[in-house]
C-alpha positions as CSV (number, residue, x, y, z in Angstrom):
1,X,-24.0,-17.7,4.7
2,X,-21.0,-15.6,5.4
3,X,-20.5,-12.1,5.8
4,X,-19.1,-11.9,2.1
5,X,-21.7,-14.2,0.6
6,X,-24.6,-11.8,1.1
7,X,-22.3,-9.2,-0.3
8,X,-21.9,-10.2,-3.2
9,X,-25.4,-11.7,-3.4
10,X,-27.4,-8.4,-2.4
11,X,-26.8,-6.5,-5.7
12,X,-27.5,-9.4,-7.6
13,X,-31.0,-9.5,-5.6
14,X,-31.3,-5.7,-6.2
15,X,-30.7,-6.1,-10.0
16,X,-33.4,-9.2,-10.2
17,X,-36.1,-6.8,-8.7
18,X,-35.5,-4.0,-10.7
19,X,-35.7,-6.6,-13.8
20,X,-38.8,-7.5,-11.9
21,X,-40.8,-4.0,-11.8
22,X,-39.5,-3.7,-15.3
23,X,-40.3,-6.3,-17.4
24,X,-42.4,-8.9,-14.7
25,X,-41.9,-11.7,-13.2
26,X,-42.4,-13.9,-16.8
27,X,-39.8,-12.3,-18.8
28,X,-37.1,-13.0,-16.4
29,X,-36.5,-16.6,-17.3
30,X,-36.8,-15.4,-21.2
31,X,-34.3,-12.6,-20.2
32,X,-31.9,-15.4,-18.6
33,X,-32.3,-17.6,-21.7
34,X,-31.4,-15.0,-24.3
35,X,-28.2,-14.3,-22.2
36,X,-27.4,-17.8,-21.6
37,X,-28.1,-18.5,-26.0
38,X,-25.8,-15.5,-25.8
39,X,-22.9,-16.8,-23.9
40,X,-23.0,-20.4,-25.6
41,X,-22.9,-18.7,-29.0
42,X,-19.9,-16.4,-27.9
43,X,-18.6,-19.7,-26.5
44,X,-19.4,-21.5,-29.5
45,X,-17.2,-18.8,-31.8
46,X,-14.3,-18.5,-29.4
47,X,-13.9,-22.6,-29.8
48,X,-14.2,-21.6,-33.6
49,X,-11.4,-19.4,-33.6
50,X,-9.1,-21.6,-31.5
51,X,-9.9,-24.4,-34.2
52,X,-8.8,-22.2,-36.7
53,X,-6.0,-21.1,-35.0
54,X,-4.6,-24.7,-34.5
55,X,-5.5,-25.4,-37.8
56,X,-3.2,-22.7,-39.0
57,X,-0.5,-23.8,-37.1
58,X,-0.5,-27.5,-38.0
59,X,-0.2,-25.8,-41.5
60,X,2.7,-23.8,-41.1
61,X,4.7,-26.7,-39.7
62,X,3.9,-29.3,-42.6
C-alpha cells in the first residue's frame, strides 16, 4: 500500500474502533446495513425524481 493509501485508510480504521468501544463488535454490521438501506433508499428517490422530471418534460413537448 502506498504512502496515500494508509492515509486515507487510518481515520477510517480510527472511526471503526471508536464504533467498536461504543456499540461492540455485533452492531457494526447492523450499523453498516442501516447506512447502506439508507443510501439505496436516497438512491431509490433521486431515480424517482429524475423519472418525474423526464416525465415532465416529455409532457411539455407533446
Amino acid at each position: 500500500m502506498d504512502i496515500e493509501g494508509s492515509r486515507l485508510q487510518q481515520p477510517a480504521q480510527e472511526k471503526r474502533e471508536k464504533l467498536e468501544d461504543r456499540y461492540g463488535k455485533i452492531a457494526i454490521p447492523a450499523l453498516a446495513a442501516a447506512v447502506g438501506a439508507a443510501r439505496k433508499e436516497k438512491d431509490q428517490r433521486q431515480m424517482s425524481a429524475e423519472a418525474a422530471y423526464t416525465r415532465l418534460q416529455q409532457m411539455a413537448q407533446s
